[in-house]
N, C-alpha and C positions, 0 to 999 in steps of 0.2 A: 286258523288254517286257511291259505287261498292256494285256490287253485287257476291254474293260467291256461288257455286253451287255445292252440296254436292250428290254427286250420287251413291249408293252401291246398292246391289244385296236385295231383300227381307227380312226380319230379321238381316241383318248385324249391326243394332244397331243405326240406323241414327236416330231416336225419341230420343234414352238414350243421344246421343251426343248433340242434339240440347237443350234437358231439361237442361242440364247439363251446356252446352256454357249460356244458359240462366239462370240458376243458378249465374253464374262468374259474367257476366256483372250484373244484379240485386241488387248483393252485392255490387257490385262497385259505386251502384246511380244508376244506369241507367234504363230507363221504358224500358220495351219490352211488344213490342203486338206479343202473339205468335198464329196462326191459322192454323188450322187442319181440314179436311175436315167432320169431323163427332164429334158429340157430346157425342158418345160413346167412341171414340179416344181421345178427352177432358179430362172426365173424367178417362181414364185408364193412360195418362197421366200427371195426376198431382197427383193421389194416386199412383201410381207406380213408378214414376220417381220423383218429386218434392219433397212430402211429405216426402220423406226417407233421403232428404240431409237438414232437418228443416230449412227453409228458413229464416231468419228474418226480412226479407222485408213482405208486402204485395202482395199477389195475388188474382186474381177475377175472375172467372168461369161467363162468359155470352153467355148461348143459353137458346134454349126454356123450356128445364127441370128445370130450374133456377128460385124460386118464387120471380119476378120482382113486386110484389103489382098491377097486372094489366097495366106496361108500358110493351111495346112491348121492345124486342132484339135489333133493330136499336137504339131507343129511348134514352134507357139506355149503347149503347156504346158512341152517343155520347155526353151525361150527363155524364160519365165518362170523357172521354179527355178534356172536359168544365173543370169539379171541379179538372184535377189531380193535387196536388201537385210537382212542376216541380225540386222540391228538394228530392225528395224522389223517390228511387228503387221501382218499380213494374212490376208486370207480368199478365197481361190479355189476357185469352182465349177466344177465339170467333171460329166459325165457317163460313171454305168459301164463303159460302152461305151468312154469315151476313158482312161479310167483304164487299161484293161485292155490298151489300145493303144502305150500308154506305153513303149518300152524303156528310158529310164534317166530318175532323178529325181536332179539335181544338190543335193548336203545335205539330203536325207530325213531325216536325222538332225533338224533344225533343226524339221520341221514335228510338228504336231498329224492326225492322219487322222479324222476323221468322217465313216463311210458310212453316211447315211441308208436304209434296208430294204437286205435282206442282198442279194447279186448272184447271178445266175445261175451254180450253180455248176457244172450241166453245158449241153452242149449238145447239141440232138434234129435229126437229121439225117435226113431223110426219104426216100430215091432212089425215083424213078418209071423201073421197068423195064420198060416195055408188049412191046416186040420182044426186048429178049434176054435176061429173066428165066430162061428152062428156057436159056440157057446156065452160066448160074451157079449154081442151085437144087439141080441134083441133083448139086454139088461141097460142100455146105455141108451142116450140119443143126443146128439148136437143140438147144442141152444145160441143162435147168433147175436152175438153181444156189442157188435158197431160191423164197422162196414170191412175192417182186416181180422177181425178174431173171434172169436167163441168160446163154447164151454161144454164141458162132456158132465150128464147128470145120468142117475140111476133114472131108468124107466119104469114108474109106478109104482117106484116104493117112499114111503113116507120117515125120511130123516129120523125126523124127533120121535116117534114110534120105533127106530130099531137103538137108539140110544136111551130109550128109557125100558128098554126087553137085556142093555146091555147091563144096568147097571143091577 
C-alpha cells in the first residue's frame, strides 16, 4: 500500500491538482473515492474543477444536500460500492464525516482514495458539570505527562484491588 503526501501552503492549488490527478486515472478505468471535508468543498469542487475538464466517465455527489429518495448518506455509499461496476472509471464525493461513518466498503480493493486536507484525527469533548462537578472532582486528579498533555486518574484508589473485588 503507498501512501503519497501532498503538502503546500493555503491556495497553492492542491484541490486543482488532486481534481486533476483524478481526472487522469478516471479516464484510465480507474474508480476513485475522492473526500473532502465539507460539502460546500464538494460542490465547489466538481463545478469548478471537474466539470471544466468534461469528464466522460461518470461521477456522483453523496452528502446530505443530495435528494437520496429518503435513504440516509452511509446507506447510499455503501449501495454504491455494492452495485459499482468494476469495469468502469468513476469518481465519488463523499464527506469526512460520511467516510468515517462508513462500516464496510464493498471491493475497496478496486478503488483509488483521495482525501483532500487531512481529517480530524481526534476528538474534543467538552462536559458542562454546573450541579455535580464536586461529585466527581475530588475522585480524579490531573497527572502531567510531557509538556502538551496529561492524564485523568482515580484519586486514592488502588486499581488492582478494585479488579480483583470485581472478579
Amino acid at each position: 500500500m503507498c501512501f503519497y503526501y501532498f503538502d503546500a501552503l493555503a491556495g497553492a492549488g492542491k484541490t486543482r491538482a488532486l481534481a486533476r490527478y483524478t481526472d487522469r486515472i478516471a479516464r484510465r478505468g480507474c474508480k476513485v473515492l475522492f473526500i473532502q471535508p465539507t460539502k460546500h468543498l464538494i460542490d465547489k469542487t466538481v463545478e469548478d474543477e471537474l466539470q471544466p475538464l468534461d469528464p466522460p466517465y461518470p461521477y456522483r455527489v453523496l452528502h446530505g444536500n443530495v435528494d437520496l429518495d429518503g435513504a440516509s448518506v452511509v446507506a447510499e455509499i455503501v449501495r454504491h460500492f455494492q452495485d459499482a461496476d468494476p469495469e468502469q472509471g468513476e469518481v465519488l464525493f463523499i464527506t469526512h464525516a460520511a467516510f468515517l461513518r462508513v462500516p464496510y466498503l464493498q471491493g475497496k480493493a478496486n478503488w483509488h482514495l483521495i482525501m483532500d486536507e487531512v481529517p480530524q484525527a481526534d476528538v474534543f469533548e467538552e462536559w458542562k458539570l454546573p450541579e455535580t462537578h464536586d461529585l466527581i472532582l475530588p475522585l480524579i486528579s490531573f497527572v502531567p505527562m510531557g509538556s502538551v498533555y496529561g492524564r485523568l486518574e482515580a484519586v486514592g484508589q488502588d486499581v488492582t484491588s478494585n479488579e480483583e473485588d470485581a472478579r
